[in-house]
C-alpha positions as CSV (number, residue, x, y, z in Angstrom):
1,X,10.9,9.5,21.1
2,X,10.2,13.0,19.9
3,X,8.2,14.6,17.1
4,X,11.2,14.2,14.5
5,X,11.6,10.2,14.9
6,X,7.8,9.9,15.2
7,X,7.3,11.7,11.7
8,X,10.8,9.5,10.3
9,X,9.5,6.7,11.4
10,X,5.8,7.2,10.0
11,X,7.4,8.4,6.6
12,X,9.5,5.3,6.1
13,X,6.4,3.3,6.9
14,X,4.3,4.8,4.2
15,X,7.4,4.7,1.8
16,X,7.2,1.0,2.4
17,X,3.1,0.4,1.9
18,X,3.4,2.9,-1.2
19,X,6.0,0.6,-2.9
20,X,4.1,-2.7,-2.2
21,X,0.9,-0.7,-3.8
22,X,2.9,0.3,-6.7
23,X,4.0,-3.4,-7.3
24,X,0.8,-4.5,-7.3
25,X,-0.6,-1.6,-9.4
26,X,2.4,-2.6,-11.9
27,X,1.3,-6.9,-11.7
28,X,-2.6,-5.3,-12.5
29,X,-2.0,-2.9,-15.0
30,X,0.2,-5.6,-16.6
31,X,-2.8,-8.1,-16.4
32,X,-5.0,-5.7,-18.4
33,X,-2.6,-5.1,-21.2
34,X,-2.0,-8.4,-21.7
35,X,-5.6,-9.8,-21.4
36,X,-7.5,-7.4,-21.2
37,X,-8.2,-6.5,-25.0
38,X,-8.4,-2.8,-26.3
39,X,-10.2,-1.1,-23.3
40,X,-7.4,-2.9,-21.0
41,X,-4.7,-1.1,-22.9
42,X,-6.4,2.0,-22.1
43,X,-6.9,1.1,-18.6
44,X,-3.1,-0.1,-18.4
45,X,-1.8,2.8,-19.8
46,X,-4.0,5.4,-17.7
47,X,-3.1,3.6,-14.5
48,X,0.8,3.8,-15.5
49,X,0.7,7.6,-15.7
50,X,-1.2,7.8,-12.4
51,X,1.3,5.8,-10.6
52,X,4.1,7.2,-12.4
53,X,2.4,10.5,-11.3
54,X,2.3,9.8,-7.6
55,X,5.8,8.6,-7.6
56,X,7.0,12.1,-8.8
57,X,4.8,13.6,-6.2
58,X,6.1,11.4,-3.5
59,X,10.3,12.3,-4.7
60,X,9.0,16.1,-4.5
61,X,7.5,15.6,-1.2
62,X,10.5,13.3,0.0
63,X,13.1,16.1,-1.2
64,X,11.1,19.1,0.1
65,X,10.4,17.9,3.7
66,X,13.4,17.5,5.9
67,X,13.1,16.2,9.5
């Protein structure tokens, strides 16, 4: 196995623990908004644009880095 596989292989594993984190980012923020009065909106809506933010990181990183 060489250093191109290794670093494949380790990318598709984070790309897999970064979507489970984003689903369950997505179930809490949704928890807040719903129950979570006016402060939870905020909270909702603050933790949408930093998971919406680290999903546009991740697609520049993903189309800039070639093995």
């Amino acid at each position: 196995m060489g250093l191109n596989e290794t670093g494949l292989s380790l990318l598709q594993f984070f790309q897999g623990l970064a979507v489970i984190a984003a689903a369950i980012a997505f179930a809490i923020g949704g928890f807040y908004f719903i129950f979570g009065g006016d402060r939870g909106r905020s909270k909702a809506v603050v933790g949408l644009i930093i998971v919406m933010g680290a999903f546009t990181l991740a697609e520049m990183v993903d189309q800039n880095i070639k093995f």
